[in-house]
C-alpha positions in Angstrom: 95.2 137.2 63.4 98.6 135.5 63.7 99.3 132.1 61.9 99.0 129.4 64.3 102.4 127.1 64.1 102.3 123.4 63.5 102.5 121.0 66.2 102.9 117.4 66.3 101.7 117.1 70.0 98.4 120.0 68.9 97.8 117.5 65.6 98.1 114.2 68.2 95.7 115.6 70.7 93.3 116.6 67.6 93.2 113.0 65.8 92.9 111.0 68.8 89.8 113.5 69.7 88.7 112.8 66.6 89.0 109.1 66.6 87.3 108.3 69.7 83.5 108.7 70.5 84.4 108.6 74.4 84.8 112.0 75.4 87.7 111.5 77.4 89.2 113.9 80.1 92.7 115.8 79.9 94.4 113.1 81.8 92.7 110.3 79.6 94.3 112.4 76.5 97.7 112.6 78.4 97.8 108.9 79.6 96.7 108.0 76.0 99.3 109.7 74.3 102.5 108.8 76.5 102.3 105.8 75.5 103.4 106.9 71.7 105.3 110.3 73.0 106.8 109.7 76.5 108.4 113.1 76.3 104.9 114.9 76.2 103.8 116.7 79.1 100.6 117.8 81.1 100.9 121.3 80.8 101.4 120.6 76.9 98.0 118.9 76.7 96.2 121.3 79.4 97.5 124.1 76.9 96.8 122.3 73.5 93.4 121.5 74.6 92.2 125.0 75.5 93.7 126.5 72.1 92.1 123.7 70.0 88.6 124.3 72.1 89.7 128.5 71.7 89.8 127.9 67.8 86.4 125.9 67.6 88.3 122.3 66.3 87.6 120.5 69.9 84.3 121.2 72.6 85.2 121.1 76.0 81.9 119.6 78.1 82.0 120.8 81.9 79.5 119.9 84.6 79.8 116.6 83.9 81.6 114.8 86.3 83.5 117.4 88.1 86.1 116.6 85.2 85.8 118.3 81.8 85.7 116.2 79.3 86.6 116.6 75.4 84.9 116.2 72.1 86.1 115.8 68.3 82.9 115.9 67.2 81.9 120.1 66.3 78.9 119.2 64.4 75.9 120.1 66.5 74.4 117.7 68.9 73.7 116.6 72.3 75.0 114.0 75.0 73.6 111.4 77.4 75.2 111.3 80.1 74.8 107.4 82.1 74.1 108.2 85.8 75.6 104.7 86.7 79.0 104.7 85.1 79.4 108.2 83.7 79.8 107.4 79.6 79.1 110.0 77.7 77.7 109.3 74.3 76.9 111.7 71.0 73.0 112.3 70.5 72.2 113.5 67.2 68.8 114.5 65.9 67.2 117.4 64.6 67.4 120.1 67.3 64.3 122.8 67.9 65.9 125.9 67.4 62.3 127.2 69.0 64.3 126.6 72.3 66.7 129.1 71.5 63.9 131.6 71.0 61.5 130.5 74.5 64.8 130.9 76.7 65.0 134.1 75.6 62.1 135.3 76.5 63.1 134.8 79.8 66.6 136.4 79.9 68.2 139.7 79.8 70.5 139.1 76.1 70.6 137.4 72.8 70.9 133.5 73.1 73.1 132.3 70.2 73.0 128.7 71.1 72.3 126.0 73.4 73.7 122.7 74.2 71.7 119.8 75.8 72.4 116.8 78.6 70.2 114.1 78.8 70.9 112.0 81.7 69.9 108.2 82.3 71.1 104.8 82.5 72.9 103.3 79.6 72.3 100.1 78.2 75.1 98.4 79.5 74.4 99.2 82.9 70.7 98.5 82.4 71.9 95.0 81.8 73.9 94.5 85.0 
């Protein structure tokens, strides 16, 4: 495998992932970092984010929104997903790998791994 060339734009896109809990979009990360590199593109994030999310250092989350979103956060877990406003926050808790092994009794291949929604209302909302 070929070495994979710094890049200041790559390493911006990959600590601001990192630092917010958000999951923000590709035009959330663009907007975002404009601000500190005006010369940066769209194409440059689009691109940056699908080889981060190639190499395993991002997860892209689709089906959300119609928008994919992006997450830092590589660790296993799960999301809830507010039906009001649309945050998206981390859920982390000791998964049942027994999933894994009941969906597969009920498909043609070998399940590897899963990944879980839960949808509701946030408290924030709940509030209003």
């Amino acid at each position: 495998m070929a070495t994979l060339n710094y890049s200041k734009q790559r390493q911006a896109i990959l600590d601001l992932l990192q630092s917010r809990k958000d999951h923000p979009s590709a035009e959330v990360i663009y907007q975002t970092l404009r601000k500190s590199m005006p010369n940066l593109s769209a194409g440059t994030v689009y691109r940056n984010l699908k080889l981060l999310t190639e190499l395993g250092q991002i997860k892209k989350l689709t089906g959300l929104d119609g928008v994919d979103h992006f997450d830092g956060t590589t660790s296993p877990h799960s999301h809830f997903i507010c039906q009001c406003c649309g945050k998206v926050d981390d859920v982390f808790f000791e998964a049942d790998e027994s999933l894994n092994e009941k969906a597969a009794s009920h498909c043609n291949g070998k399940i590897q791994s899963h990944h879980v929604y839960f949808y509701g209302t946030c408290n924030e909302c709940l509030k209003k």
